[in-house]
C-alpha positions as CSV (number, residue, x, y, z in Angstrom):
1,X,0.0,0.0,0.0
2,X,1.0,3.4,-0.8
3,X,2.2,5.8,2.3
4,X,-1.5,7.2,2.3
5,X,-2.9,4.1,4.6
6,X,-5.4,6.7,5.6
7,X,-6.9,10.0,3.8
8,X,-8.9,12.7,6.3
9,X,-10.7,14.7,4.4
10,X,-11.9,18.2,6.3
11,X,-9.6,20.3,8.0
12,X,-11.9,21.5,11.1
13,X,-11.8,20.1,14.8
14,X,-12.9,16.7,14.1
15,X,-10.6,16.2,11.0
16,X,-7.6,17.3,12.8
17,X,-8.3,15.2,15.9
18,X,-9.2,12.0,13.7
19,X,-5.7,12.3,11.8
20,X,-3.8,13.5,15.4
21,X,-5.0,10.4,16.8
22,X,-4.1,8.7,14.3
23,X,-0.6,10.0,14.2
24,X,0.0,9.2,17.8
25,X,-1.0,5.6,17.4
26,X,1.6,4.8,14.4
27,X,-1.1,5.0,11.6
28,X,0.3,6.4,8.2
29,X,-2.4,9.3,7.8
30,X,-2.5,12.4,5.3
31,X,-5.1,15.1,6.2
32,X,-6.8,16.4,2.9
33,X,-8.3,20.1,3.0
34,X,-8.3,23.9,3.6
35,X,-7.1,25.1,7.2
36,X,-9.5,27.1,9.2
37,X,-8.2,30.6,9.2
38,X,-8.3,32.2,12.8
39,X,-8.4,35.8,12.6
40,X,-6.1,38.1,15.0
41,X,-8.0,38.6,18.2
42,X,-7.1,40.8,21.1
43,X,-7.6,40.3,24.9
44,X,-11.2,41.2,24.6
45,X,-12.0,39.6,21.6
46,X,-13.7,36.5,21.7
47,X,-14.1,33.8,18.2
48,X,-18.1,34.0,17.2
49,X,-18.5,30.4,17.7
50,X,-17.9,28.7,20.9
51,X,-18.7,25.1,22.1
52,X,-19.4,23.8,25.3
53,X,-16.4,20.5,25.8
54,X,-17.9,17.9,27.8
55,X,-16.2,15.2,30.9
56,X,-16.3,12.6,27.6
57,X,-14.5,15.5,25.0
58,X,-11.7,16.6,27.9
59,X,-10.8,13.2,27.8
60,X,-10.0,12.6,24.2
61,X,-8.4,15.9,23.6
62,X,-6.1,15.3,27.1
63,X,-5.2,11.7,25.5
64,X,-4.2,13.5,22.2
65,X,-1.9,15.9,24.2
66,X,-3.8,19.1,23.3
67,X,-6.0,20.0,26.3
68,X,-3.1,21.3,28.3
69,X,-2.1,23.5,24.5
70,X,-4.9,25.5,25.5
71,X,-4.8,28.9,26.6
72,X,-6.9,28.2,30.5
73,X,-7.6,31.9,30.7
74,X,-9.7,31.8,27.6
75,X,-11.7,28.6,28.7
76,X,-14.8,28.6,31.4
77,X,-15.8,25.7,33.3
78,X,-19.6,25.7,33.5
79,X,-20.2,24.5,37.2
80,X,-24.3,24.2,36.7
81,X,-27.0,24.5,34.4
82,X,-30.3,26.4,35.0
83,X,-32.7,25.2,33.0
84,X,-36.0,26.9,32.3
85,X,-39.8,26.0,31.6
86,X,-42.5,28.2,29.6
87,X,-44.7,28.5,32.5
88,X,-42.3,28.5,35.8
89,X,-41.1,25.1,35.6
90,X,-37.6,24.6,36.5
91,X,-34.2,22.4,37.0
92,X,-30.5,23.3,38.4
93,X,-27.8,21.2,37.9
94,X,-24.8,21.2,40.0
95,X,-21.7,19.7,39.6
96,X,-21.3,18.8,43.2
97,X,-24.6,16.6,43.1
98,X,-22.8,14.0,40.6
99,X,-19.6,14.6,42.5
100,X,-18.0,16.6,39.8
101,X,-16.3,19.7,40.1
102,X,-17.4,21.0,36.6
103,X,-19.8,20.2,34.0
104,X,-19.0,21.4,30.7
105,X,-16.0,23.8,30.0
106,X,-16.4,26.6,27.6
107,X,-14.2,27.2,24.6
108,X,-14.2,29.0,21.4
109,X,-13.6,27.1,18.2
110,X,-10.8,29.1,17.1
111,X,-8.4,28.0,20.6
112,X,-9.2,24.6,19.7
113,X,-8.2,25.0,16.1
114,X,-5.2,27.0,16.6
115,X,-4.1,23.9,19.6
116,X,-4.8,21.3,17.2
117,X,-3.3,23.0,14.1
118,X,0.3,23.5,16.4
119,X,0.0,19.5,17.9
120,X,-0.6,18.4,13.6
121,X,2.9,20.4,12.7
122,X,4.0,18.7,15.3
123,X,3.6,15.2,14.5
124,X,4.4,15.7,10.8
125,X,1.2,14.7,9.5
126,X,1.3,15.3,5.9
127,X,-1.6,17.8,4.8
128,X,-2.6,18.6,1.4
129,X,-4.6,22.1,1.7
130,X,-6.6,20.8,-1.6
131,X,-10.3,20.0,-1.8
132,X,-11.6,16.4,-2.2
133,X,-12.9,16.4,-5.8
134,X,-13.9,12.8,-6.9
135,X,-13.8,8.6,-5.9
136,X,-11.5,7.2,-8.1
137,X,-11.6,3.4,-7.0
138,X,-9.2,3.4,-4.1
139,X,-7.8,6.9,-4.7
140,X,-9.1,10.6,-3.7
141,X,-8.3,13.1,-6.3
142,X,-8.6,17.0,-5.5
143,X,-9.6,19.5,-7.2
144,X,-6.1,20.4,-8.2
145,X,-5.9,17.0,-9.9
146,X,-3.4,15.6,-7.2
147,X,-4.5,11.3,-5.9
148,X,-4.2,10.2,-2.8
149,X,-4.9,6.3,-2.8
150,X,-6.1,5.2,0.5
151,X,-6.9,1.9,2.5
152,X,-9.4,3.9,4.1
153,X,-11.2,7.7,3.9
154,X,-12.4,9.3,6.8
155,X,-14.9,12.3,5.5
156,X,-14.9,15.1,8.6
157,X,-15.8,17.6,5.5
158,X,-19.2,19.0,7.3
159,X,-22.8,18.5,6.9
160,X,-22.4,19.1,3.1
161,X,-19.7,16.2,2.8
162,X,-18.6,15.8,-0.8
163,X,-16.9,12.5,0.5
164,X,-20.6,11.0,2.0
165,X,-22.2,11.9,-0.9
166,X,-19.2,10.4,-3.7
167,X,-19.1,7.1,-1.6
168,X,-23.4,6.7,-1.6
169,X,-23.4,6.4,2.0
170,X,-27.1,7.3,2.9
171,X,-28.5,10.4,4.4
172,X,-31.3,11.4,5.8
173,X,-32.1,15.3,6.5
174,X,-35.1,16.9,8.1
175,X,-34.9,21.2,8.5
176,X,-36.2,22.0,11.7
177,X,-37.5,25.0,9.7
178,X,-35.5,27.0,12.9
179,X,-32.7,29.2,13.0
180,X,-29.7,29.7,15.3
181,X,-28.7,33.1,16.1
182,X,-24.8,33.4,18.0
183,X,-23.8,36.8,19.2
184,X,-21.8,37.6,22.1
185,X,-23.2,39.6,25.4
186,X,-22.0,42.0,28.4
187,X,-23.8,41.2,31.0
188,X,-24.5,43.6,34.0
189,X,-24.3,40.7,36.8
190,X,-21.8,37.8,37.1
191,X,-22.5,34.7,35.6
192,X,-21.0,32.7,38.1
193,X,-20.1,30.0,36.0
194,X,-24.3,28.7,35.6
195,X,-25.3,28.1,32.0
196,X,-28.8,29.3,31.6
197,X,-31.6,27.7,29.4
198,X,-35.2,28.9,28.7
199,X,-37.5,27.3,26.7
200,X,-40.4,29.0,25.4
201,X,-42.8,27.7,22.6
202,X,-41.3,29.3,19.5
203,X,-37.6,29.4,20.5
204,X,-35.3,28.6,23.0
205,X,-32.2,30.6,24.2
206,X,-29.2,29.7,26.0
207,X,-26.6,32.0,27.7
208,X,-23.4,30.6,28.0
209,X,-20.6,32.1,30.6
210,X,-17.4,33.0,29.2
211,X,-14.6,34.7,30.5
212,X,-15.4,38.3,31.7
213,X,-13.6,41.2,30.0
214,X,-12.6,44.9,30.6
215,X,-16.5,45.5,30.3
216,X,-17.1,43.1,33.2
217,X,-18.9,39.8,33.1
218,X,-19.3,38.5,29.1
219,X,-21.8,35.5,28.0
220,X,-22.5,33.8,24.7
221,X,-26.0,33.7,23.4
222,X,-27.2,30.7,21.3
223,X,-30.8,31.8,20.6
224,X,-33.0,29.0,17.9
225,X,-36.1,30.5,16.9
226,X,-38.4,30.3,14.1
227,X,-36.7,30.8,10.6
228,X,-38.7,34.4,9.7
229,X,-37.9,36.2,13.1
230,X,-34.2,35.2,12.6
231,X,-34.3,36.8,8.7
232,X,-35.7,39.6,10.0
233,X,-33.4,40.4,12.9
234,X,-30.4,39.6,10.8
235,X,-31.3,41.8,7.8
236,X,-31.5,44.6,10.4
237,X,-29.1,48.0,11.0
238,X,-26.6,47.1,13.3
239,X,-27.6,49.6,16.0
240,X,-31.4,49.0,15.3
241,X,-30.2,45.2,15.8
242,X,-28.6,45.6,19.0
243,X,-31.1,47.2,20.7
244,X,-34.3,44.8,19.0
245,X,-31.7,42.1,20.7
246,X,-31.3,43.8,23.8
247,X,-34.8,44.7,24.4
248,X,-35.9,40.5,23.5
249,X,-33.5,39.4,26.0
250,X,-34.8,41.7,28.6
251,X,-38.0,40.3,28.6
252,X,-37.1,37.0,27.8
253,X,-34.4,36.3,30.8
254,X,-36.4,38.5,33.5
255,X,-33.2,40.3,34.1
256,X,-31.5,36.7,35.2
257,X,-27.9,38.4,34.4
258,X,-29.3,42.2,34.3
259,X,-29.1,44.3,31.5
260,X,-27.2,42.2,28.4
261,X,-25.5,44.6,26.4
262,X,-24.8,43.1,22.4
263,X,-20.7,43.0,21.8
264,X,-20.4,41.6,18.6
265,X,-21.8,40.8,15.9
266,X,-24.2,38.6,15.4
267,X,-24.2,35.6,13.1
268,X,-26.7,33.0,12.1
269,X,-27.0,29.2,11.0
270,X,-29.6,27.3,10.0
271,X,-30.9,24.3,12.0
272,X,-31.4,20.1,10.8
273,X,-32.2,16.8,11.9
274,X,-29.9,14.5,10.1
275,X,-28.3,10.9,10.2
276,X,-26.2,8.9,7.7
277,X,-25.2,5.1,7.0
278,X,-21.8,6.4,8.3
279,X,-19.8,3.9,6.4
280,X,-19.2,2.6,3.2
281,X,-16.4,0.0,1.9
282,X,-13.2,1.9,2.7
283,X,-15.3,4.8,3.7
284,X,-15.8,6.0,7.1
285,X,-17.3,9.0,8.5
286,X,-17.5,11.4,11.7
287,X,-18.8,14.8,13.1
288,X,-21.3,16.4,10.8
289,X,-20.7,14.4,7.8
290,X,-22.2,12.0,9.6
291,X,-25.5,13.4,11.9
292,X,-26.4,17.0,13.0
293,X,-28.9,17.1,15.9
294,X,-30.6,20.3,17.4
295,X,-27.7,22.3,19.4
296,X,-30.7,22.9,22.5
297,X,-28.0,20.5,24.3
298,X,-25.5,21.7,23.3
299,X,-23.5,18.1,22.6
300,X,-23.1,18.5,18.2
301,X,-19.0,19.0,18.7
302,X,-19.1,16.0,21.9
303,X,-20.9,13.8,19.7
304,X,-18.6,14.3,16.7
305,X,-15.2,13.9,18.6
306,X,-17.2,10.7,20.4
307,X,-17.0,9.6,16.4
308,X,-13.2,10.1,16.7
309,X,-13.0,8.6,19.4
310,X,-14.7,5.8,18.4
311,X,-13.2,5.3,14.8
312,X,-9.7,5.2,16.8
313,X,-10.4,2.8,19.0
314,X,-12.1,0.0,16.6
315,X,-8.8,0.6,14.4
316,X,-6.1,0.2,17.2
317,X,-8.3,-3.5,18.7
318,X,-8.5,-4.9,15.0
319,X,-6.9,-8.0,14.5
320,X,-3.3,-7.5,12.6
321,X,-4.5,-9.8,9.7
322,X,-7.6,-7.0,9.2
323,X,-6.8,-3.8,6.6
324,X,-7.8,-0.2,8.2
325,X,-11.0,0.1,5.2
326,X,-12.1,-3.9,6.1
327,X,-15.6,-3.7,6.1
328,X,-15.8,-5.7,9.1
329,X,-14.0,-3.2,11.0
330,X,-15.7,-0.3,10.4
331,X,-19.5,-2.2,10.9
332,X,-17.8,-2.1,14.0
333,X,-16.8,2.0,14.5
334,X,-20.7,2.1,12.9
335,X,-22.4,-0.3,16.2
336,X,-20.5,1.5,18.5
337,X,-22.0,4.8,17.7
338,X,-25.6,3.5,16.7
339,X,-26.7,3.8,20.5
340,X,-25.2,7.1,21.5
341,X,-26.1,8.4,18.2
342,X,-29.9,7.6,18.9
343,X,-30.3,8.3,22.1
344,X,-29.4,12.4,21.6
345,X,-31.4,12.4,18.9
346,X,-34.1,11.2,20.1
347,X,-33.9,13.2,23.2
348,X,-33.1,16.7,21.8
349,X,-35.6,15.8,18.7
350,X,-38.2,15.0,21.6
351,X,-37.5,18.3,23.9
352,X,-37.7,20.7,20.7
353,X,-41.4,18.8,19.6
354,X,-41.6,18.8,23.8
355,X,-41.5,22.2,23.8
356,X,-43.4,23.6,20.5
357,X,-46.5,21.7,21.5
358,X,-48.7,24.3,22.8
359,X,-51.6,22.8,24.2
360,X,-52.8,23.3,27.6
361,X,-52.0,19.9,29.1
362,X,-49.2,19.5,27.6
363,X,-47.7,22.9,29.0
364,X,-49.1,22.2,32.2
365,X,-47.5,18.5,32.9
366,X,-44.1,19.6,31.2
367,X,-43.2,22.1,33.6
368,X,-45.0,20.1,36.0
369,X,-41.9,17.8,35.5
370,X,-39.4,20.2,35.5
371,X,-40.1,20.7,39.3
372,X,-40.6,17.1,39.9
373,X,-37.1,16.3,38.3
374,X,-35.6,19.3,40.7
375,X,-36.6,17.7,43.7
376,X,-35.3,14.2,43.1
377,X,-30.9,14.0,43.3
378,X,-30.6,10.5,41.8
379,X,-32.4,11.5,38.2
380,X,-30.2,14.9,38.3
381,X,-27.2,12.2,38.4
382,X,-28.3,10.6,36.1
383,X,-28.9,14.0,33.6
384,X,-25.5,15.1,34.7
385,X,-24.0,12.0,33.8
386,X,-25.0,11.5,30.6
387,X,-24.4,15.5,29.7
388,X,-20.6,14.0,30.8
389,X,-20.4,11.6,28.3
């Protein structure tokens, strides 16, 4: 076989981990695509997109030697989640009640990037900045005309993955007909490491803390609402957008973190339901290529680097008579996700229907639970648990 045992395609946080991982366990590995670009950011500025690193997540990315790469004053450890009902229902989670000193850490995309970009270089992975093109039998060829024969083809190219849809793995996608709208807040009171979480029936908005600034105290707003509200705010003026923002979040949060003051500028994405075959012979893939789930929990990034962690795994215990792109092998990667997979998507599917349901019972008996499930410590446990990974 050629040097190319493995081709990664996608150069984002999943591709990069997938092909460090690989790296560090003697695989022969060539990552395929663009790098992210990270633009120049001062003490006060803050990447748009940020993602919230589970128990599960720290592990891998400790194991691949990049965790301790970061820079720890740019990262916030979320030490409980306050989650909100529609009609006064509602659950805290602490840390300390699963005997955990954090939940969820809090890092922007572009720290991870940077981390992993530096730990790539450093292990001499081979990357071709091209773009995946076509199949060619057992070869990749870019868009420059350049093949890459492989064993076996990780796609980590996105949601729209040129690789998935080349090797005829199947894919199923279902638009939540939702937006979600990212900007970044001052807030007038200190966040005190809580994430906060209200649902109401049309959208639901997160605040997530992140580290405070010369402005004081600084959270990240994930706010999915209905497609035509987010079209209109973003096609808005940027002061008249600021303050329609500012005066929404007044009302919605009830002053929970005082007055939130918009700091940057906002940006939008749209939401899906989606789920893939996630192999094919030879083919394998992870992260968005493979699934997308609604981002009301948060877990899109944990679930894809669960992928990588996966993927590695079922390649390091194959038997030494067994080829990286044996089909056998990577029915494997594909069972060992099937459960995980399911069970966030049919959670976060069933709180987003959950909570657009407006009838009257259905209201009533949902927050109804909340307060049940906020008085009883063995299901918070359990909830904090599985948020851990």
């Amino acid at each position: 076989m050629s040097k190319h045992e493995i081709v990664v395609c996608g150069g984002g946080i999943a591709g990069m981990a997938t092909a460090l991982g690989l790296a560090r366990n003697r695989f022969a590995v060539t990552l395929l695509g663009p790098a992210a670009t990270r633009p120049m950011l001062g003490p006060d500025d803050y990447h748009p997109r940020v993602y919230a690193i589970s128990v599960a997540s720290r592990r891998l990315l400790d194991s691949l030697g990049v965790w301790k790469m970061l820079n720890a004053q740019r990262i916030t450890p979320v030490e409980a989640m306050e989650v909100h009902g529609d009609t006064g229902g509602k659950v805290t989670l602490h840390a300390w009640q699963a005997t955990q000193d954090t939940l969820a850490w809090i890092i922007e995309s572009g720290e991870m990037e940077c981390v992993l970009q530096q730990a790539i270089q450093v292990y001499g992975v081979p990357w071709l900045q091209e773009r995946f093109s076509q199949l060619e039998g057992q070869s990749v060829v870019t868009d420059t005309g350049s093949r890459l024969p492989f064993e076996l083809l990780v796609g980590a190219d996105g949601a729209r993955s040129p690789v998935r849809r080349a090797a005829g793995i199947s894919h199923e996608s279902r638009p939540y007909g939702d937006t979600g709208v990212v900007v970044h807040l001052d807030a007038e009171l200190p966040h005190q490491n809580y994430a906060i979480q209200w649902f109401f029936g049309d959208s639901i908005l997160a605040l997530l803390p992140m580290p405070h600034t010369a402005a004081g105290p600084q959270v990240s707003m994930v706010w999915s609402m209905r497609e035509h509200s987010a079209s209109e705010l973003m096609a808005m003026e940027t002061g008249a957008q600021a303050e329609f923002l500012e005066t929404r979040l007044a009302a919605a949060t009830g002053g929970r973190l005082g007055t939130l003051r918009v700091r940057s500028k906002p940006f939008a994405f749209p939401l899906f339901l989606e789920r893939s075959g996630m192999v094919a012979p030879g083919v394998a893939l992870v992260s968005d290529a493979a699934h997308r789930v609604h981002p009301l929990a948060g877990q899109g990034l944990n679930l894809g680097l669960g992928d990588v962690e996966a993927l590695l795994q079922v390649l390091i215990d194959k038997e030494s008579y067994r080829g990286v792109g044996d089909t056998r092998v990577l029915n494997r990667y594909r069972r060992a996700r099937a459960e995980p997979l399911l069970a966030m998507s049919l959670a976060t599917d069933g709180l987003h229907r959950l909570f657009q349901t407006n009838a009257a019972p259905v209201v009533a008996i949902r927050n109804l639970g909340m307060h049940a499930v906020d008085r009883v410590p063995f299901i918070k446990r359990f909830l904090i648990n599985g948020a851990a990974g």
